[in-house]
C-alpha positions in Angstrom: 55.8 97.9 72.9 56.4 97.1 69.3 56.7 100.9 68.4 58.8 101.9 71.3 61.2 99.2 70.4 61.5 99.7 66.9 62.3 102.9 67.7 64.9 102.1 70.1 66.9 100.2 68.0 66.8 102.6 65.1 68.9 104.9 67.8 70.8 102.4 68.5 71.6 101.3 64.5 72.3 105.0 63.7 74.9 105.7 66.9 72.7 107.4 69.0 73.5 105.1 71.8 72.5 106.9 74.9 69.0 107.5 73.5 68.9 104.1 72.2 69.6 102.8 76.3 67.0 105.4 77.5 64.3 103.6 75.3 65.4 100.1 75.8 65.0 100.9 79.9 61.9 102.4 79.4 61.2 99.5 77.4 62.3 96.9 79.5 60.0 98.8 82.8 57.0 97.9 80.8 57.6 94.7 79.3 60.4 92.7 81.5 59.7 89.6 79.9 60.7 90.6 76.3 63.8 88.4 75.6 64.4 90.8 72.3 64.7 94.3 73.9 67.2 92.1 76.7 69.4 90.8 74.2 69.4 94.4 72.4 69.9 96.1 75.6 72.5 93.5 76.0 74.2 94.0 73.1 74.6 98.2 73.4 76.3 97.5 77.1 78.8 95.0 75.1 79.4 97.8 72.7 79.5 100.3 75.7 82.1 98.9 77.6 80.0 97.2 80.5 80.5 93.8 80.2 79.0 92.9 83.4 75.6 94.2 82.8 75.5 92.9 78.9 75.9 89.3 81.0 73.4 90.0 83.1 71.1 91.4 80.1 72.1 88.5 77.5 71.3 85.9 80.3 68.2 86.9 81.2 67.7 87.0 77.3 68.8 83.7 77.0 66.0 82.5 80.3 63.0 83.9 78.3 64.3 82.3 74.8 66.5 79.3 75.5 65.9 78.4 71.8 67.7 80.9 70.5 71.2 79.6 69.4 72.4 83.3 68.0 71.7 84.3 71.4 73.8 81.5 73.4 76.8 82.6 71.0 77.1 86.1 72.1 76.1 85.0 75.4 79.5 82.8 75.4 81.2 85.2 73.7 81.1 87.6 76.7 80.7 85.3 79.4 84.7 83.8 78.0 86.0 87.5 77.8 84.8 88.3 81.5 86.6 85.0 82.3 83.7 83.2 83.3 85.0 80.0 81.3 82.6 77.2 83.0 79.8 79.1 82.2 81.0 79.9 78.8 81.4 76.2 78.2 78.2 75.5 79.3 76.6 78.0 77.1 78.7 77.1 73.5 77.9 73.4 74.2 73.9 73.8 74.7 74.4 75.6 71.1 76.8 73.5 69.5 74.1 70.6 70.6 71.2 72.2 68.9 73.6 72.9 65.6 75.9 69.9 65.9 76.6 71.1 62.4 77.8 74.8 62.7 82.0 74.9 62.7 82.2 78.2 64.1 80.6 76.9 67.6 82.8 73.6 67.4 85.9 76.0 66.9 84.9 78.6 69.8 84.2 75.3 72.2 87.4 74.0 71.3 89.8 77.1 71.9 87.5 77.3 75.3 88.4 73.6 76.6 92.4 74.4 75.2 91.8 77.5 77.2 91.1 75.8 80.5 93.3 72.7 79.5 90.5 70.2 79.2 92.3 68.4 76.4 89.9 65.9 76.4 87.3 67.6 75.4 89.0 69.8 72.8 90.0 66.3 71.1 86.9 65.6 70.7 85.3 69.9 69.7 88.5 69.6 67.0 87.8 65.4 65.8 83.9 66.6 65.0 85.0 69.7 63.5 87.7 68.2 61.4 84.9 65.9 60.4 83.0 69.0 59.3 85.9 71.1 57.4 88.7 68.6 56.4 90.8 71.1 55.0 90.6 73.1 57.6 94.7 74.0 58.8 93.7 75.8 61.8 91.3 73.0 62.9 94.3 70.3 62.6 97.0 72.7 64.4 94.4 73.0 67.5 93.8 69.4 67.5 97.6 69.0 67.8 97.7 71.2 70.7 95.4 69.2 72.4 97.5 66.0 71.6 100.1 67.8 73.0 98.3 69.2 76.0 97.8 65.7 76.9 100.8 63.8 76.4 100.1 62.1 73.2 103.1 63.6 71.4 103.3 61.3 67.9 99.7 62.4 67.6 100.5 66.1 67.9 103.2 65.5 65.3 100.7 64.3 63.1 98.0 66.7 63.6 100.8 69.8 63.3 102.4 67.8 59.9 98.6 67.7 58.6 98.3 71.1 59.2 101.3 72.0 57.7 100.4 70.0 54.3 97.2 72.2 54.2 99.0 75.4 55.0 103.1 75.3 54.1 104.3 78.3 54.6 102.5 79.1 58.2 105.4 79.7 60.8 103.0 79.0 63.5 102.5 75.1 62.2 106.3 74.7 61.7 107.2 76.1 65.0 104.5 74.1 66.6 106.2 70.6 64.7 109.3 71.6 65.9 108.0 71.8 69.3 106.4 68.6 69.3 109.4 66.8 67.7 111.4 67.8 70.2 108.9 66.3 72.8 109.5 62.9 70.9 113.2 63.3 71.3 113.7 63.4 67.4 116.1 67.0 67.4 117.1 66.1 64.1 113.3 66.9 63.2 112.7 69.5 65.1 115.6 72.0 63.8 114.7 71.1 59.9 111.5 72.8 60.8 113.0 75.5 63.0 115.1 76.2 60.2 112.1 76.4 57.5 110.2 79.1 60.0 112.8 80.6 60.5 113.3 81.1 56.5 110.2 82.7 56.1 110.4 84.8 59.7 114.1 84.7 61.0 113.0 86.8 64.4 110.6 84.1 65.5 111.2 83.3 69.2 109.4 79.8 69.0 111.7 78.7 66.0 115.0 80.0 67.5 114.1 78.9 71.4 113.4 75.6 69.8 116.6 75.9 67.6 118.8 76.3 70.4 117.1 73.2 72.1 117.9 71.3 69.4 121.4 72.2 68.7 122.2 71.5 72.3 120.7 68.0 72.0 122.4 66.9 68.8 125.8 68.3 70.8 126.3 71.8 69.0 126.9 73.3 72.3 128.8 76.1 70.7 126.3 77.1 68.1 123.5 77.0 71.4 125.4 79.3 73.0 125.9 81.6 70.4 121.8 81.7 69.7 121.2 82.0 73.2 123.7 84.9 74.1 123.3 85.1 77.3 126.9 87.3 78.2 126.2 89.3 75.5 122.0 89.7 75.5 121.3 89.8 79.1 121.3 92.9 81.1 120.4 93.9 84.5 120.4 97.2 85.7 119.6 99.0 89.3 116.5 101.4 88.8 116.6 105.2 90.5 113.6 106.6 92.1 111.5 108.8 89.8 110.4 112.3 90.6 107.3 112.7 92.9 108.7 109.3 95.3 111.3 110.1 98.2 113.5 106.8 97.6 112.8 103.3 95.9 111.0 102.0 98.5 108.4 104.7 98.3 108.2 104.1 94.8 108.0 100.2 94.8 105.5 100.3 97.8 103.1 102.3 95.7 103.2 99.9 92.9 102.7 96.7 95.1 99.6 98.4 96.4 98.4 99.2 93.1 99.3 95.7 91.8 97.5 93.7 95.2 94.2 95.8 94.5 94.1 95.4 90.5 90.8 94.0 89.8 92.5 91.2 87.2 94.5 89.4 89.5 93.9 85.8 89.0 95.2 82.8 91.1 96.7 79.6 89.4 94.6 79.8 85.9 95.8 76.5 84.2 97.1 78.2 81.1 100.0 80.3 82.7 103.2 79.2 83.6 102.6 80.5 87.6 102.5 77.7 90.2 101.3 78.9 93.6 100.7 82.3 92.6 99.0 85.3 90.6 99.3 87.0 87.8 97.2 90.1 86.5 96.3 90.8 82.5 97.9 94.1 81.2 98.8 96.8 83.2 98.9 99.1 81.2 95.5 99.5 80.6 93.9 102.8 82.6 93.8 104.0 85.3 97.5 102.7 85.7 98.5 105.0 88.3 102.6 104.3 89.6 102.3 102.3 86.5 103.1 104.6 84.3 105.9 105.8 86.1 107.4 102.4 85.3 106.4 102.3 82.6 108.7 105.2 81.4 111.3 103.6 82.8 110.9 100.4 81.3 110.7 102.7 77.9 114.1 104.3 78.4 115.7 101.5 79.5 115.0 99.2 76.6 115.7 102.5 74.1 119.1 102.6 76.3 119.5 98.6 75.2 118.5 99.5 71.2 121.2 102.0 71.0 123.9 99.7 72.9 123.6 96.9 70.2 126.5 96.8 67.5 125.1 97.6 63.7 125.9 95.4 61.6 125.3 92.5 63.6 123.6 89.3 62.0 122.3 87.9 65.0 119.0 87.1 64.7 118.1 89.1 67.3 120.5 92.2 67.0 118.6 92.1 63.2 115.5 92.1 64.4 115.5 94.8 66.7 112.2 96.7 66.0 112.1 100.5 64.5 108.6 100.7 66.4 107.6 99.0 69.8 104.8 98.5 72.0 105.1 97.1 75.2 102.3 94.9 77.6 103.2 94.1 81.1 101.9 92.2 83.9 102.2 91.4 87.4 103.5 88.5 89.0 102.7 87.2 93.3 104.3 84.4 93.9 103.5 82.9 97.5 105.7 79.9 99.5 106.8 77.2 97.3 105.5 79.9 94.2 107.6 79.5 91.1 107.2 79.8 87.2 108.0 76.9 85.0 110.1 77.1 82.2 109.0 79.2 79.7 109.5 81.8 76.7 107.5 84.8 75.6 106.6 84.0 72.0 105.3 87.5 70.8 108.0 89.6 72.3 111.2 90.2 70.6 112.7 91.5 74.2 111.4 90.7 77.6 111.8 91.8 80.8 111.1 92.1 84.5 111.1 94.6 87.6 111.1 93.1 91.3 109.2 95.5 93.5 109.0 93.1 97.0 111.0 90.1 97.8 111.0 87.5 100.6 114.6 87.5 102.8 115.0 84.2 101.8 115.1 85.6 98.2 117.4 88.5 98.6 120.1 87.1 101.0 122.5 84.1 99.2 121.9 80.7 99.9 123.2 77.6 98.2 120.0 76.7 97.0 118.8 80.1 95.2 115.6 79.9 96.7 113.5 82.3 94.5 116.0 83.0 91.9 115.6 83.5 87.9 117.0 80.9 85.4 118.1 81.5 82.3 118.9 79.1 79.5 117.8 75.7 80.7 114.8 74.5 78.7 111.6 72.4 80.2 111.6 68.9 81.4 110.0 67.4 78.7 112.4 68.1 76.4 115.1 65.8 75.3 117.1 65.6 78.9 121.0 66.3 76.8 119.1 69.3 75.4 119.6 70.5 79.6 122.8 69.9 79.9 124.4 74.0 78.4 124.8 76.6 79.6 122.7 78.8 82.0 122.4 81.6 84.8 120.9 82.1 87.9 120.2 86.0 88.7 119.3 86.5 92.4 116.2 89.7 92.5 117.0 92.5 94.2 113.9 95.3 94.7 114.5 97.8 92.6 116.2 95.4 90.1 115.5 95.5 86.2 116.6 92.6 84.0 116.2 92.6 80.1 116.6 89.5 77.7 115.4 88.2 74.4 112.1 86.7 74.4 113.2 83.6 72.9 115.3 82.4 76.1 114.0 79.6 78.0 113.8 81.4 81.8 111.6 79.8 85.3 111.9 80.4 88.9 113.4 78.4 91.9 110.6 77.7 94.5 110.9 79.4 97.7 110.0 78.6 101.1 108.8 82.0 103.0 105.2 83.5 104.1 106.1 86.7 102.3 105.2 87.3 98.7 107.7 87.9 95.5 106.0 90.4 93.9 107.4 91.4 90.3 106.2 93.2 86.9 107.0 91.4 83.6 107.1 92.8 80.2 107.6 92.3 76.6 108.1 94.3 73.9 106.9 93.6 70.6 107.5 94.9 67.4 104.9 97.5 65.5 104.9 96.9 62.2 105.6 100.3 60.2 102.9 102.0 58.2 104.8 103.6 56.1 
């Protein structure tokens, strides 16, 4: 065996991957309980593409050589990217056991248990690792997020502020302090340190989100509603059947079956803002099928948008309109009583979203704008005078496109109807040039 996999994984060190499989089967026929060749097998259907099956390989690895901490890594490395979270957990802790003193499985159990919201236990991955690397700012920052994951805002504060001594000019840290000041209804904190993010990255959307909270709740209503823009930022627009679809309806109906059947539709994951609902990862990820078709139309639109915008402006947001763009979308089913909480896209510089099916109770007016988008109004932990400005309610429409900056507060009005609200969303985020 020893010869045949030597030779195997020279194939597989010098790129000659599909010889290297053919030996590692051939391998693996002979001698199934070698937890080597698995884990090598493993590791070349990672680098492949077929996640599944390097599961499947690293686990049966990891049965024939449970002592093998390298091992359980990978193993929760590609058990957390398939989504398979419990079991990732369950893998990272039997190795961070074995090495209570190795960071890097402290940090990768930690990001897990933020992941899934089991703040908890991500105090305690973040306490021990902190205990390990003192000066470590990322460490801090995450341990704040899991203070304020769970409530225990004056402990975020500290956590982000400790983070911020070790790492001062991180915009990340100082949007994350103004967040959490803002939870302790100190305003007057929370836009000093919007304002020093924003000084070393003026287009953040966390800082200036945060900044408009704040002005609203120290009573600057005016300079709110100047960051926020919403007459002059937010557009809708009614979207015309592309070529190859006989009328909207066709078209939409295509992209709602593509969207029901996309194999990365997931219901109610914890770390969304979707209540009652699903939401898909990118869809613009082959084979995209109707997809791409609004996908050029998301494109021209948003060009369309660029070109509308005054030069000159100094807006922070008319200023940081990017040169180069890349979008990611995603779909949205929202069932009865579905809605998305407040919430802001914080890698986008413009967002967006396309309704392709809609309850009637949705479509038709009703006082209390069942299924509607909000703009403007931040979440309800916030300061409550920080609520009390300006917003707008859009009602969908199929076949409706709505653009807006990234950094505007926006959530949905519950609805009470058996039929689903099925939308795209979309950001669009600047490239950075490589010229």
């Amino acid at each position: 065996m020893e010869d045949l996999a030597v030779l195997a994984q020279d194939h597989h060190q010098r790129g000659r991957l599909a010889e290297a499989e053919r030996l590692y089967r051939e391998c693996l026929a002979r001698y199934p309980q070698s937890a080597p060749v698995w884990r090598l097998f493993g590791v070349l259907c990672y680098q492949t593409g077929r996640r599944r099956e390097a599961v499947e390989a690293l686990e049966r690895s990891a049965q024939l050589d449970p002592a093998n901490m390298t091992l359980l890594g990978e193993l929760g490395a590609v058990q957390t990217e398939l989504g398979r979270y419990d079991d990732a957990i369950g893998t990272l802790r039997r190795a961070s056991l074995a090495r209570p003193e190795e960071s890097d499985l402290l940090d990768r159990l930690g990001k897990l248990y933020l992941q899934t919201w089991r703040f908890d236990d991500a105090i305690d991955a973040y306490t021990r690792l902190i205990g390990l690397e003192p000066g470590k700012a990322a460490a801090w920052f995450n341990l704040g997020r899991a203070h304020e994951g769970l409530g225990t805002h004056e402990h975020a504060v500290a956590s982000f502020r400790k983070a911020a001594a070790l790492q001062p000019d991180s915009p990340e840290i100082l949007t994350a302090i103004a967040g959490a000041e803002l939870d302790c209804d100190r305003p007057d904190a929370a836009l000093a340190a919007c304002e020093r993010c924003l000084a070393l990255r003026p287009s953040d959307s966390g800082a200036l989100a945060f900044k408009a909270v704040a002005l609203q709740a120290l009573g600057d209503a005016h300079g709110a509603e100047a960051l926020l823009g919403l007459d002059r930022f937010l557009h809708v627009e009614r979207v015309e059947p592309p070529s190859g679809f006989p009328s909207l309806a066709a078209f939409n109906r295509a992209l709602v079956d593509h969207i029901t059947g996309h194999p990365t539709l997931s219901f109610d994951f914890p770390a969304y803002s979707c209540h009652r609902g699903a939401t898909s990862d990118d869809l613009l990820v082959e084979p995209k099928g109707p997809i791409a078709r609004l996908e050029s139309i998301i494109g021209d639109a948003v060009e369309r948008y660029r070109a509308a915008m005054p030069r000159g402006d100094d807006h922070p947001f008319v200023a940081a309109a990017p040169g180069q763009w890349r979008m990611e979308a995603w779909a949205t089913i929202l069932e009865s009583q579905g809605h998305q909480s407040a919430h802001i896209h914080p890698t986008g510089w413009l967002s967006g979203v396309y309704y392709l099916q809609l309850p009637e109770t949705v479509k038709r007016e009703h006082p209390d704008q069942p299924g509607w988008i909000e703009f403007g109004c931040p979440p309800d932990h916030f300061p409550a005078s920080s609520r009390e400005g300006d917003f707008r309610r859009i009602c969908p429409q199929e076949g409706l496109l709505l653009l807006f900056p990234s950094y505007i507060y926006h959530r949905t009005v519950p609805f009470p109807d058996t039929a689903r609200r099925i939308s795209v969303a979309f950001d669009i985020e600047p490239v950075a040039s490589s010229v």
